[in-house]
C-alpha positions in Angstrom: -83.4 46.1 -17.6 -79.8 46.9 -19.2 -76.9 44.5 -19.0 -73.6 46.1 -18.0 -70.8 45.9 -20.7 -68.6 43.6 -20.4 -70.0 41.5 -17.2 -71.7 38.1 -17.3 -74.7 38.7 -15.7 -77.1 40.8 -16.3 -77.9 43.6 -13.8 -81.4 43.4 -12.4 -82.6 40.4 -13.9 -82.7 37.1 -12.6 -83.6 35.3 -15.7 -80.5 34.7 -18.5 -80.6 35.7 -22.1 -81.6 32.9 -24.4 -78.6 32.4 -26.1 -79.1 33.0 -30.3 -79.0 29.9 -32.9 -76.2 28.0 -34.1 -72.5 27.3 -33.0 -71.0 30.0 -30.3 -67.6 31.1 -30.4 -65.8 30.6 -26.9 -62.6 31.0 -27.2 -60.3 32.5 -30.0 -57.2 31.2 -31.5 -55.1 33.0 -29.2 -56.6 32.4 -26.2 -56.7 28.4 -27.1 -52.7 28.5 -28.1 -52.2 30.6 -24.3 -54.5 27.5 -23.0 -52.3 24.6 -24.6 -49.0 26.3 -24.6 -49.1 26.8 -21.2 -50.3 23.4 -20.4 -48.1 21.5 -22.0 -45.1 23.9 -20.7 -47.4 23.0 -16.8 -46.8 18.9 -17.8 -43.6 19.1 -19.1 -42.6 20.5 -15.1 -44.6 17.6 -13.6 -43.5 14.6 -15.6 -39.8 16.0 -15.4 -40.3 16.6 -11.4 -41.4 13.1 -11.1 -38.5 11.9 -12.8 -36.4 14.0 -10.3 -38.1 12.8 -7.2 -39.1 9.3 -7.3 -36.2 7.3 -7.6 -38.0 4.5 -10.1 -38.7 7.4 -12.5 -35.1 8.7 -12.5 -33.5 5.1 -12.6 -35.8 4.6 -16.0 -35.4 7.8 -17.4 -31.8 8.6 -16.1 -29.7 11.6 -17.7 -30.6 13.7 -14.5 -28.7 16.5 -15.5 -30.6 17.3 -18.7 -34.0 16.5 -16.7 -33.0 19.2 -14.5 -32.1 21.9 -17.1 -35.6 21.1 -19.2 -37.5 21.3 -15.9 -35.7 24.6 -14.9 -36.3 26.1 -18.3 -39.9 24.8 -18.8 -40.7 26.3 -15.0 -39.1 29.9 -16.0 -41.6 29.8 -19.6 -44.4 29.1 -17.4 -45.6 32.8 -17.8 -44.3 33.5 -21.0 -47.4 32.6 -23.2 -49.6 34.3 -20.4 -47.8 37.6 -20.7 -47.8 37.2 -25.0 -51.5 36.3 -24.9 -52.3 39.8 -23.2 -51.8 41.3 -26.5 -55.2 39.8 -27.2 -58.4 41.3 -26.4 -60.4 38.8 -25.8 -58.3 36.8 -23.7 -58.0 40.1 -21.1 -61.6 40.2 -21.4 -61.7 36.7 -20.0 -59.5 37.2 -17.5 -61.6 40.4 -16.1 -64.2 37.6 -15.9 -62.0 35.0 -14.3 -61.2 37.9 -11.5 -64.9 38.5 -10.7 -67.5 36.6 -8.7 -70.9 37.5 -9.2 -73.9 36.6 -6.7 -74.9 33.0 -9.0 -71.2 32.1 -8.6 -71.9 31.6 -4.6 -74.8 29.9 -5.7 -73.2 27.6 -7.6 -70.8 26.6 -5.0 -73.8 26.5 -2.4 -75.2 23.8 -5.3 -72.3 21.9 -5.6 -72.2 21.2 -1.7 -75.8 20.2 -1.5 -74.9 18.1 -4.9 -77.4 20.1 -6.7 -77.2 20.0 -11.1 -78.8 23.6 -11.2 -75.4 25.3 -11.3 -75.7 28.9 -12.5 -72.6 30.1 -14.1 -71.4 32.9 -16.7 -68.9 32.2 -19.3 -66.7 30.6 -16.5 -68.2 28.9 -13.2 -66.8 29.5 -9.7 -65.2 26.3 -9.7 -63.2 27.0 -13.2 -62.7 31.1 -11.2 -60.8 29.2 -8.4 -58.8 27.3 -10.2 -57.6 29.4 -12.6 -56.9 32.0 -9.6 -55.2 29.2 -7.2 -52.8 27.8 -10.3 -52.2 31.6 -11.3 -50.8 32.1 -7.2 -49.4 28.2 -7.4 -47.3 29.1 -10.9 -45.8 32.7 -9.1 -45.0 30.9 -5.7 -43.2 27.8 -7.2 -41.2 30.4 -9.7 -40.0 32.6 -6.9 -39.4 29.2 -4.6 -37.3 27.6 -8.1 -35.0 31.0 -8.6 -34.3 30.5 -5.1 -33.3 27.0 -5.1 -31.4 27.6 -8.7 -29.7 31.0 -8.1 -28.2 29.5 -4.5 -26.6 33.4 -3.7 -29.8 34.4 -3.8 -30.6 34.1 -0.4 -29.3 32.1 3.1 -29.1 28.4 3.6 -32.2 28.2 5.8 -34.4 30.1 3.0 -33.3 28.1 0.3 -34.4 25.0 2.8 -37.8 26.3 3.2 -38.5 27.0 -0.7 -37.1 23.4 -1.5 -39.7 22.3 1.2 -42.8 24.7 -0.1 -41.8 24.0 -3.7 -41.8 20.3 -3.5 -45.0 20.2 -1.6 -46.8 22.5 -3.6 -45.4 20.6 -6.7 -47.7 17.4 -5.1 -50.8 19.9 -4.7 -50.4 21.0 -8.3 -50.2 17.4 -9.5 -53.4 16.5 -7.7 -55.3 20.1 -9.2 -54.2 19.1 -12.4 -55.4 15.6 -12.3 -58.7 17.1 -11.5 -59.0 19.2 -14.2 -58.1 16.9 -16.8 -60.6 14.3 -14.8 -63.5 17.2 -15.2 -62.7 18.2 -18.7 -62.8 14.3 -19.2 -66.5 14.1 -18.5 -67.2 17.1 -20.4 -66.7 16.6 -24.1 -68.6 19.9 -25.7 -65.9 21.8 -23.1 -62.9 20.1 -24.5 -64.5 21.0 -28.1 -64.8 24.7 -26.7 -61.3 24.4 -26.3 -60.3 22.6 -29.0 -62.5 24.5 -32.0 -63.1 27.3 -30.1 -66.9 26.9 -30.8 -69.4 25.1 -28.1 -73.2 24.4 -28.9 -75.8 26.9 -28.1 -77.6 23.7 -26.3 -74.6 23.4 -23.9 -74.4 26.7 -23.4 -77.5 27.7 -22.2 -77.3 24.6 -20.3 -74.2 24.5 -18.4 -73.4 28.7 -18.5 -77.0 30.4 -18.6 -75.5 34.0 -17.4 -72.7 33.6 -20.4 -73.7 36.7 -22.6 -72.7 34.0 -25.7 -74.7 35.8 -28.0 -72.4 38.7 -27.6 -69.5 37.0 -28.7 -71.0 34.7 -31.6 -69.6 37.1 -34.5 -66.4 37.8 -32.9 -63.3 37.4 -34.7 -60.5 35.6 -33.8 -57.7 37.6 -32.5 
């Protein structure tokens, strides 16, 4: 059988490819400066919204004023390095994956209720799919809900109420997603190498991301 360009998994078969010897490149430079740019722009927002809402964090930190205008700021760059990164083609390569479940990504979920370790996955599994898609819809909604509380002619009184009400709550549900992906990428050192190298081990890959045509991207240059 034939593998279709591009996809993770290949069509008709139900065994992977063994991946080919030797370090595998995962992710390019610019896809890793998209990664960390946009994360530390993502904890910048949450360390400065703590210091905003809980009242031990502002008495400590005080200077409101300037905590307000680097949270502001930091919230409107959110999807600046997104947007520069598209100039890359591997990163909107990744992203086409990201967007696209395959049948082993419902597996995978099915495994992780049954607390199964035989996870199929391609380059990204369906837990890393959902969150990149739910922080990708979390990012847009607490922009539009921010220009609405900052920009107060934008819209009526009882609007701007609600988007302070949905931005600060969804501001607590981002927290708690972020926590758990630093907690995961905690436990996961090879990942965080992948990330921080942009090379993993052919071991780990075939281990953790069997359907991941690595092989196809092991000479790729950066870009």
């Amino acid at each position: 059988m034939t593998s279709t360009p591009g996809s993770d998994a290949p069509t008709g078969e139900t065994t992977p490819r063994p991946p080919e010897r030797g370090p595998l490149l995962r992710f390019t430079r610019a896809e890793r400066w998209v990664h960390w740019t946009s994360s530390a722009l993502m904890l910048v927002c949450l360390a400065t919204a703590g210091c905003l809402y809980f009242p031990p964090l502002a008495e400590l930190v005080g200077r409101r004023r300037l905590v307000v205008t680097v949270h502001e700021w930091c919230g409107l760059a959110l999807p600046v390095p997104l947007l520069l990164g598209l100039g890359s083609r591997a990163l909107r390569a990744d992203l086409s994956r990201l967007n696209r479940f395959a049948p082993y990504d419902r597996e995978w979920l099915r495994a992780v209720r049954r607390r199964s370790f035989r996870r199929p996955a391609g380059k990204f599994n369906a837990g890393q799919k959902l969150y990149a898609a739910w922080t990708a819809g979390a990012v847009l909604v607490m922009l539009g809900t921010g220009l609405l509380m900052w920009f107060t002619r934008l819209a009526p009184l009882v609007w701007r109420t609600g988007a302070t009400f949905v931005h600060d709550w969804l501001a607590v549900a981002v927290a708690v997603a972020v926590a758990g992906h630093l907690y995961q990428s905690a436990r996961d050192p090879e990942a965080r190498r992948g990330m921080r190298t942009g090379r993993v081990d052919e071991g780990w890959a075939a281990r953790e991301h069997p359907y991941w045509d690595a092989a196809a991207n092991a000479d790729r240059a950066d870009r």
